[in-house]
C-alpha positions in Angstrom: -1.8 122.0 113.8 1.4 123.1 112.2 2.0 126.0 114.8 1.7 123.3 117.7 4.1 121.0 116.3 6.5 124.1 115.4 6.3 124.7 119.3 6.8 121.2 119.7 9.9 120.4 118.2 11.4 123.6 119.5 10.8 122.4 122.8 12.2 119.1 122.1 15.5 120.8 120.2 15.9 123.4 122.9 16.5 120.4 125.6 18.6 118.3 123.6 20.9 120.8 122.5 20.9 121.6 126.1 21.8 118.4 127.6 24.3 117.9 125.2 26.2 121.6 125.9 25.4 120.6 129.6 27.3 117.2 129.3 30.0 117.1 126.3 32.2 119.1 127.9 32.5 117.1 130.5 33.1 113.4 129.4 35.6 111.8 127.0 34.5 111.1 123.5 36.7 107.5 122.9 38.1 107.7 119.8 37.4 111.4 119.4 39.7 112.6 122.5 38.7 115.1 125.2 36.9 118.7 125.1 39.9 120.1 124.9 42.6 117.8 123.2 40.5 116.8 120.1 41.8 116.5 116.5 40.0 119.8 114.9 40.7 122.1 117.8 44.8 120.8 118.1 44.8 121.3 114.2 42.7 124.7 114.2 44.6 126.3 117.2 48.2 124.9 115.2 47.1 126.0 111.6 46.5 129.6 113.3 49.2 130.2 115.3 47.4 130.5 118.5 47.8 128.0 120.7 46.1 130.0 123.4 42.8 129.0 121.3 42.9 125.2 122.7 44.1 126.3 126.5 41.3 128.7 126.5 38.7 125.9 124.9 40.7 123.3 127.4 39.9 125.2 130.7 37.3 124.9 133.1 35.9 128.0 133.0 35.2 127.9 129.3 33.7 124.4 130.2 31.4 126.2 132.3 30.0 129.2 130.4 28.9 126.2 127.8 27.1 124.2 130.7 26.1 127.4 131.3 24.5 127.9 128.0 22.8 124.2 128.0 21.1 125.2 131.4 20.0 128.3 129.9 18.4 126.1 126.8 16.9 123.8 129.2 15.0 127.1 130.9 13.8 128.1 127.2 12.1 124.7 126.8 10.6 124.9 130.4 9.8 128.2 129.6 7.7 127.3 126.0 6.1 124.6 127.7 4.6 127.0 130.3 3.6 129.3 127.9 2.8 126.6 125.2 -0.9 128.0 124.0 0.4 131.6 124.0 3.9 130.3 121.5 0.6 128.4 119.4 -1.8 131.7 119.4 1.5 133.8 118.2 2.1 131.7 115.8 -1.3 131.2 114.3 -1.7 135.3 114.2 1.4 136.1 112.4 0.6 133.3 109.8 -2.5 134.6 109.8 -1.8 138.4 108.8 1.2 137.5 106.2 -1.1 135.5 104.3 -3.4 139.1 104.4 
């Protein structure tokens, strides 16, 4: 049972933290600013020295690799739910030989 609820939540994690790479870079936070104009990424790319780190983090391109990398979680989870008893059976055997 513990194996299936393993697979279960890393099913669940792998397509919220890809909706949330798919959308946050591409909405407005309110109070927290943009993507690219937020208060931790001005003050990291100003303590540094390189403001190149917020134009880089600030374009679109860099917007879409990360969309890119949601979309690519949301394949995983698809993925383990296709293959959910053969994730369980894995799981079950290598808990089975450490306790050995």
């Amino acid at each position: 049972m513990v194996e299936r609820l393993t697979v279960i939540f890393f099913i669940a994690l792998c397509f919220l933290l890809g909706l949330n790479l798919i959308l946050l870079p591409w909405i407005s936070f309110g109070t927290i600013g943009d993507w690219g104009d937020n208060y931790l990424l001005v003050f990291l790319s100003q303590k540094s020295g390189f403001p190149a780190i917020q134009r880089t983090i600030a374009s679109n391109w860099f917007r879409g690799a990360v969309t890119g990398l949601g979309i690519v979680n949301i394949l995983i989870g698809f993925w383990e739910i296709a293959h959910f008893k053969q994730s369980v059976s894995i799981l079950k055997s290598s808990a089975g030989s450490e306790s050995k």
